[in-house]
matplotlib code that plots the C-alpha trace (Angstrom):
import matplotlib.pyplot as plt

x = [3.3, 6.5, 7.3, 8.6, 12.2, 12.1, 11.6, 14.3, 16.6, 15.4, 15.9, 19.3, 20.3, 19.0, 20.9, 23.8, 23.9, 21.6, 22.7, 26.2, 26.7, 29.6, 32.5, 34.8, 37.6, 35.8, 35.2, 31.8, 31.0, 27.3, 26.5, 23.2, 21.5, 21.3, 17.5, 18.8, 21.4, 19.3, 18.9, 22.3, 23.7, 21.6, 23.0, 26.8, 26.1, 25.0, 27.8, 30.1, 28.6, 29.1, 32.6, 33.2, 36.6, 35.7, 32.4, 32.9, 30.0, 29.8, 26.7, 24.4, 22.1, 19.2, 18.7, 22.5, 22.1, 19.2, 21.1, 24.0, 21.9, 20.5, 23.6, 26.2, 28.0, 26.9, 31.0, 31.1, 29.1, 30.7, 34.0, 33.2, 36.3, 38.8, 39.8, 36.3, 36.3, 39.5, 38.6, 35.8, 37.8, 40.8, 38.0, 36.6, 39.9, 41.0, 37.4, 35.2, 31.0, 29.2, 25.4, 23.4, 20.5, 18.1, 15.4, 15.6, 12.3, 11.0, 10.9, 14.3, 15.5, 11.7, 12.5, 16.4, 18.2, 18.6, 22.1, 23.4, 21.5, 22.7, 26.4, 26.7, 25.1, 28.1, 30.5, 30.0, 29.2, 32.0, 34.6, 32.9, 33.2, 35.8, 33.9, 31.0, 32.1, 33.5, 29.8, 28.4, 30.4, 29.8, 33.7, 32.5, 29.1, 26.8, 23.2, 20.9, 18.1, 16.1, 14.7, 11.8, 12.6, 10.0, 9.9, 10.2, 6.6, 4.9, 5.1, 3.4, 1.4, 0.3, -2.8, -1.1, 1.0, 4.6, 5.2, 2.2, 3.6, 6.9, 5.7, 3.5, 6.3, 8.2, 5.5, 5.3, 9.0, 8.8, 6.0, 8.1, 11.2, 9.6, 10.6, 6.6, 7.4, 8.4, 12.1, 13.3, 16.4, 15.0, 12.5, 14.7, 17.0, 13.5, 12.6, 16.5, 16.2, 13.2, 14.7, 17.5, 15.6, 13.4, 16.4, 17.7, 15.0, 15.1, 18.9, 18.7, 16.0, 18.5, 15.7, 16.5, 14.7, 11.4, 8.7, 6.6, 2.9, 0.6, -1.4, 1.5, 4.1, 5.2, 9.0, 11.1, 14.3, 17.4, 18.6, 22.8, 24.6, 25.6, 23.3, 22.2, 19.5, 20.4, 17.6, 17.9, 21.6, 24.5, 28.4, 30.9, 34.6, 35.3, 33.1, 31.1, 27.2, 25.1, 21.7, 22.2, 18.6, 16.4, 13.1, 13.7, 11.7, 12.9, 15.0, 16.8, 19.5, 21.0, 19.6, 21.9, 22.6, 21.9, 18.8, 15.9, 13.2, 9.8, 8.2, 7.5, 5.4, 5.8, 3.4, 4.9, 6.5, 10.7, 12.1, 15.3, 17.8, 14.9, 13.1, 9.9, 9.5, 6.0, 3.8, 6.9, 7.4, 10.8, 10.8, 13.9, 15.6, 18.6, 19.1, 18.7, 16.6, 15.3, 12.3, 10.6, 8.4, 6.9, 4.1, 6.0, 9.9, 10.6, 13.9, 15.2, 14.6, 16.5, 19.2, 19.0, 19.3, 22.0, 24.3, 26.5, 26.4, 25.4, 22.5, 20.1, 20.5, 19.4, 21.4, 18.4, 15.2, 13.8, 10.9, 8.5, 4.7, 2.0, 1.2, 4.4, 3.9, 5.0, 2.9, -0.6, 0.2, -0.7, 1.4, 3.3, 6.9, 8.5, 11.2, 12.8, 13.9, 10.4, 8.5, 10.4, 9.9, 5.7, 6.5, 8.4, 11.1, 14.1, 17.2, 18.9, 22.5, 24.7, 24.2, 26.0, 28.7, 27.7, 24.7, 26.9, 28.6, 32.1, 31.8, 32.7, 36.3, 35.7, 37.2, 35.2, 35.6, 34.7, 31.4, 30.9, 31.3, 29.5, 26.8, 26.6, 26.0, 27.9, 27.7, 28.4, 24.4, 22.0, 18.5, 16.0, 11.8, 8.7, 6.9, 4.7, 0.9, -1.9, -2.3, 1.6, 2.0, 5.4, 6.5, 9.9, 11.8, 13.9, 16.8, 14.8, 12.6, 9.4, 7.5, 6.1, 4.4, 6.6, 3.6, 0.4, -2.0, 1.2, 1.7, 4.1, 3.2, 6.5]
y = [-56.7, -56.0, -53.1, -53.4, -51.8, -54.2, -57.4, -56.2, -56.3, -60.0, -60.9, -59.4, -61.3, -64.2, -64.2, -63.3, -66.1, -68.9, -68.5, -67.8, -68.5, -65.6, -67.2, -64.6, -63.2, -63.9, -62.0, -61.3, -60.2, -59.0, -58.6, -56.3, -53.4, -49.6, -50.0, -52.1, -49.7, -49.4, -52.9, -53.8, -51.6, -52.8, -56.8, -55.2, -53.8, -57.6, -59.2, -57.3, -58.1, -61.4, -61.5, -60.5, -59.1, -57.2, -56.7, -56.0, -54.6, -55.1, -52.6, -52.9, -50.8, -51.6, -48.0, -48.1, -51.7, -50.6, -47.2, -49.8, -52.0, -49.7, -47.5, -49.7, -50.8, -54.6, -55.6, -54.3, -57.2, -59.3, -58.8, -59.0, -57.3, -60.0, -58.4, -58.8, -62.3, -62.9, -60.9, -63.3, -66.4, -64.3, -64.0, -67.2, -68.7, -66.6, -68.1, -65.4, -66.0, -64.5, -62.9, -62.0, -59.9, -59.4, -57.3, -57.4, -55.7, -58.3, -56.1, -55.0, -55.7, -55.9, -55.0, -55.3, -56.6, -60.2, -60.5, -58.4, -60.0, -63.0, -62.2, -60.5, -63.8, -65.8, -63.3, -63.0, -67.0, -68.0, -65.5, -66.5, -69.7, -70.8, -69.2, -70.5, -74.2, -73.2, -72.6, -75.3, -77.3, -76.0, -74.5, -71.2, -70.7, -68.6, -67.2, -66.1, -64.1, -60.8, -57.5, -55.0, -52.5, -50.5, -51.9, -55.5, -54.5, -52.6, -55.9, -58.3, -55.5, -53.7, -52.2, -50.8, -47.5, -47.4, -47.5, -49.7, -52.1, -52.1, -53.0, -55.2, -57.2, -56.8, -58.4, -61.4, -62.1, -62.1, -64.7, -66.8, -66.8, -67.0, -63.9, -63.7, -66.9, -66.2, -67.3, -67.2, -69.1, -71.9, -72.5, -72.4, -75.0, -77.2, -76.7, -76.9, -80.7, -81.1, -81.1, -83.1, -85.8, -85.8, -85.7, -88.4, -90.6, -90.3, -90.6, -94.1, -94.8, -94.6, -94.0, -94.7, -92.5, -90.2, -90.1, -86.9, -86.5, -83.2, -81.4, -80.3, -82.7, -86.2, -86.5, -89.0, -87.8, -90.5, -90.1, -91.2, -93.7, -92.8, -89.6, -87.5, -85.4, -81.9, -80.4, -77.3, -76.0, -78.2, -77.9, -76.0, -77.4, -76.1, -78.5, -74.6, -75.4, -72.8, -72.3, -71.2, -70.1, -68.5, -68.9, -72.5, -75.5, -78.3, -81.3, -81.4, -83.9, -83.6, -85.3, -87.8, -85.1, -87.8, -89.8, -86.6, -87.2, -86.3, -83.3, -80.3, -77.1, -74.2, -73.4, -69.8, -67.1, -67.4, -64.5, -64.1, -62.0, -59.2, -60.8, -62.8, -66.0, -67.8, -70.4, -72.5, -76.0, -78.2, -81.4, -83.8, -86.6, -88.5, -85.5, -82.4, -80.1, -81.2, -78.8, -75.7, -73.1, -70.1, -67.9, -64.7, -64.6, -67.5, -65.5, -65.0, -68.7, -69.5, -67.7, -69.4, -72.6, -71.4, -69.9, -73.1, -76.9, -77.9, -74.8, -77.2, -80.0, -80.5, -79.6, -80.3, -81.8, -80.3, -81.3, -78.7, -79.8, -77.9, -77.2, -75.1, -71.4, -69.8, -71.5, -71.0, -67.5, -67.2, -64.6, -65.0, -63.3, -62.7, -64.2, -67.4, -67.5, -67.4, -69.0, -72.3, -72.7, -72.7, -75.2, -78.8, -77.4, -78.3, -76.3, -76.0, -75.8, -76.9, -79.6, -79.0, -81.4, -82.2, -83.7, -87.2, -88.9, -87.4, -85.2, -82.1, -83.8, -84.4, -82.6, -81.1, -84.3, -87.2, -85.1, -85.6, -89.3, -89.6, -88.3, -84.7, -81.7, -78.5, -75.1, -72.0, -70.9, -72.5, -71.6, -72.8, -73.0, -73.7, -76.8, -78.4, -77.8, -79.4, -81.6, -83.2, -87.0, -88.1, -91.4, -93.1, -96.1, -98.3, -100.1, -103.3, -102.1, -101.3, -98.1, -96.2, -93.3, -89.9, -87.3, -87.5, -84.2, -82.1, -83.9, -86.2, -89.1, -91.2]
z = [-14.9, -16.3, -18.3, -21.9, -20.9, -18.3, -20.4, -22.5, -19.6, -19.2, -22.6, -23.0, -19.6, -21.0, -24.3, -22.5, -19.7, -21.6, -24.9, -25.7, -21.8, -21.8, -19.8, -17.9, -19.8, -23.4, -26.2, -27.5, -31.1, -31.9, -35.2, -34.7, -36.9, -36.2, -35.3, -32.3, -30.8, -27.7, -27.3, -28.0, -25.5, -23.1, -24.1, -23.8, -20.5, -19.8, -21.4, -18.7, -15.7, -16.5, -17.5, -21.1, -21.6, -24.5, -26.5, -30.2, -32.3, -36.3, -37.0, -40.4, -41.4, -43.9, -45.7, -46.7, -47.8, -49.9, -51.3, -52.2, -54.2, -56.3, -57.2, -57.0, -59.7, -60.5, -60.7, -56.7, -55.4, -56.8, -53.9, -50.5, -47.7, -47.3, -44.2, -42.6, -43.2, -41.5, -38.5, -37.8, -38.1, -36.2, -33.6, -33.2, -32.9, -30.5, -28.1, -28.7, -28.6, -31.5, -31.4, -34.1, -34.0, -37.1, -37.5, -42.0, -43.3, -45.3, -48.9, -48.5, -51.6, -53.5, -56.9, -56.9, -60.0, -58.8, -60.7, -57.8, -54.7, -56.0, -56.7, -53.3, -51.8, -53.9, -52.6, -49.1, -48.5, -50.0, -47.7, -44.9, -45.3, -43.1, -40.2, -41.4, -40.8, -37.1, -36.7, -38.0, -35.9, -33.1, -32.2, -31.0, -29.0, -31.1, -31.1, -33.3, -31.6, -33.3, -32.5, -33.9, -36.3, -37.5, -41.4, -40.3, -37.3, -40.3, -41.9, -39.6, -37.8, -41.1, -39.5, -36.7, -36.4, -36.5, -32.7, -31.5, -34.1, -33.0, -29.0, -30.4, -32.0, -28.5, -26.2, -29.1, -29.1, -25.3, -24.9, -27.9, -25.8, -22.6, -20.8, -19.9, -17.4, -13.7, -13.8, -18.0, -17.0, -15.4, -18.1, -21.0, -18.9, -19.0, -22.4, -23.7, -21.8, -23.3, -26.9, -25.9, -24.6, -27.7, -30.1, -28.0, -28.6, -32.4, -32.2, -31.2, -33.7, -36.3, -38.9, -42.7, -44.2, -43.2, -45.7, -45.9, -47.0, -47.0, -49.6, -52.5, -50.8, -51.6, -50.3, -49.3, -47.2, -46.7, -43.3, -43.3, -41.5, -37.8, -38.0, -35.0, -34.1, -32.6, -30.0, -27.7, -26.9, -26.9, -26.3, -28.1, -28.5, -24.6, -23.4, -22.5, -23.4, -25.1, -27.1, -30.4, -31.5, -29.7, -29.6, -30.7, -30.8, -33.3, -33.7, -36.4, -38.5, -41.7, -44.3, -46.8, -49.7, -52.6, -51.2, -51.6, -53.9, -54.7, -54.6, -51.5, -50.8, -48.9, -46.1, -44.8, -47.0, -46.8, -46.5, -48.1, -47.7, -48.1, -50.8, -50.1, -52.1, -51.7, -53.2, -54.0, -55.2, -55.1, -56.5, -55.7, -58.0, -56.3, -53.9, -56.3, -57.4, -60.7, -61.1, -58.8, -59.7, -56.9, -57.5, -55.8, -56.1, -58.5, -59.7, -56.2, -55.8, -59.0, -57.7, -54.4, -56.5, -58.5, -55.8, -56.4, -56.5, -53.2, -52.8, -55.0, -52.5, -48.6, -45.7, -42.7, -41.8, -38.6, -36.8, -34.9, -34.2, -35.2, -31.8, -31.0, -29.3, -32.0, -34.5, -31.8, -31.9, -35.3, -36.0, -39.3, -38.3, -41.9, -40.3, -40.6, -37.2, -35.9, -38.6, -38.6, -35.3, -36.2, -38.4, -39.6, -42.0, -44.3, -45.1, -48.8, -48.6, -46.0, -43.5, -39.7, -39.3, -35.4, -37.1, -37.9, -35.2, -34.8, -37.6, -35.9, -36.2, -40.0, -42.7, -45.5, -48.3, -45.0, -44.1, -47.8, -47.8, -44.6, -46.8, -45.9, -48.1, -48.5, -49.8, -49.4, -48.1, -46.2, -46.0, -44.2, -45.3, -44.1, -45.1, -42.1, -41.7, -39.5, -42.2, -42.2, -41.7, -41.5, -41.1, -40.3, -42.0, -39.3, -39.9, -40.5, -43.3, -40.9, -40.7, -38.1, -37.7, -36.6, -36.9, -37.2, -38.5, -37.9, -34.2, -32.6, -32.3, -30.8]

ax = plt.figure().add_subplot(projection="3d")
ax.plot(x, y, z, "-o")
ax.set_aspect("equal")
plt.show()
């Protein structure tokens, strides 16, 4: 069996070669915190033996974060560094792959004056939101991948200590991104065609609208003209394919930003930007959040809600049976990453413009009147269950079944 240092070698190789597929002579930028230095060494060491021309690390560092938010002045979050904003669309115009690698402790920010968590939020999505659209259109290959700290183990090992948590949370990102399979590349190149094919199939449905219904949800999500479902990795502007989550195991669209209503539950904690918010209802009227209420975090949702116009409207509907890995392992991650891959999900916020045909050609005003949202966030939560029946509205009025119990069932 495999030692742990060795199935972080695996893992880093993989996220090198399967998902930002590093091309020779390209830049890579990880974004990646403190807690991770090992591991990110270990991924730049990767990244040049298989051709990067430069690797480029932007480091974070939760305790700093922490110490900022509660002795900073509240004016200071309100600017966010020009310079760093530019540097990351300098970057991605210049070809370069971006990895990010989280590892937040869940109560980060617990007991933080939300003013200031939400007018960092403000602050930061809206400087980044140039670069933001070159990912959500795919220009660039990206990932998004994690690693243990020993806050964010603590958290979903609680009865564990420090260290035995922390390899505990190794060995279960491992078996969710299949680095416990004899040959990790091949599989992901199975399960990445997997997703395609499924979001193929659904593709050519050209559903209406899906209608949702589960104990505390009652939705019914418009589906636009000439949308397309998104599964497993796709290609970047270069033609050059890459995998931009991983673990993974949805389908997704975006959903038509002014045809949501009726009302939705929660079925896994969100964590947000190191605040949990839980036991939380939305309910929709022409697309928008008319009323919500949560039993843990209901200011940090109203901020969520509040960040600006299009934060109070849908930017994805993603599909993941109840059946997934990550979901039979039982484990609730405290992170989105993980979690919405246990479970069918929706995104406030921004929609990704690949998600309509030709849209990541589109400017910002025709994704709008292809019926897309936008904003400045985008933040995905939890809503399937073993109990989730979803069905689809065809083009010609009739309805079928989608899931079934939290299943597929086309």
């Amino acid at each position: 069996m495999a030692s742990i240092a060795e199935k972080k070698e695996q893992y880093a190789d993989l996220a090198v070669r399967v998902g930002v597929n590093i091309q020779k002579g390209q830049k890579l930028v990880i974004n990646a915190p403190v807690t991770s230095a090992d591991f990110v060494r270990t991924v730049t060491k990767k990244a040049y033996q298989h051709g990067a021309s430069n690797v480029h690390v932007e480091w974070n560092d939760d305790e700093t974060t922490r110490i900022r938010y509660d002795m900073a002045p509240l004016e200071s979050f309100h600017d966010f560094p020009a310079w760093k904003a530019r540097g990351f669309e300098e970057m991605a115009e210049e070809g370069a792959a971006f990895m990010t690698i989280k590892s937040t402790d869940p109560d980060l920010l617990k007991g933080v004056d939300g003013e200031k968590i939400a007018a960092a939020n403000k602050a930061s999505g809206e400087a980044m939101n140039t670069f933001r659209s070159y990912i959500q259109s795919d220009k660039v290959s990206w990932l998004v991948l994690s690693a243990p700290s020993y806050a964010w183990a603590k958290k979903v090992f609680p009865e564990a200590t420090a260290d035995e948590a922390v390899n505990q949370l190794w060995e279960a990102i491992f078996e969710a991104v299949r680095i416990n399979k004899a040959d990790p590349v091949a599989e992901w190149k199975q399960h990445d065609e997997n997703l395609q094919e499924k979001a193929r199939f659904l593709t050519d449905k050209k559903y209406t609208e899906l209608r949702y219904q589960a104990p505390g949800t009652d939705l019914t999500i418009g589906l636009p003209d000439g949308h397309v479902w998104i599964g497993g990795g796709g290609p970047n502007k270069d033609g050059i394919h890459f995998v931009a989550n991983m673990p993974t195991e949805e389908v997704f669209t975006a959903p038509k930003a002014d045809a949501v209503n009726g009302t939705v539950r929660n079925t896994k904690p969100l964590n947000y930007g190191g605040n949990v918010i839980d036991g939380f209802s939305l309910t929709f009227k022409d697309g928008k959040v008319s009323e919500f209420s949560a039993e843990e975090g209901e200011e940090t949702l109203k901020n969520l809600l509040e960040t600006d116009e299009g934060a109070s409207r849908l930017g994805e509907v993603a599909l993941v049976p109840h059946s997934s890995p990550i979901s039979q392992s039982g484990i609730l991650f405290y992170n989105t990453l993980y979690d919405e891959n246990a479970s069918n999900h929706i995104a406030l916020g921004s929609a990704y413009a690949t998600c309509v045909a030709g849209g990541a050609e589109m400017s910002k005003e025709q994704l709008g009147e292809a019926g897309l949202n936008t904003s400045i966030t985008h933040v995905d939560f939890m809503i399937g269950s073993a109990e989730m029946d979803i069905d689809g509205v065809l083009p010609d009025g009739a309805v079928e079944p989608v899931f079934r119990n939290g299943e597929w069932v086309i």
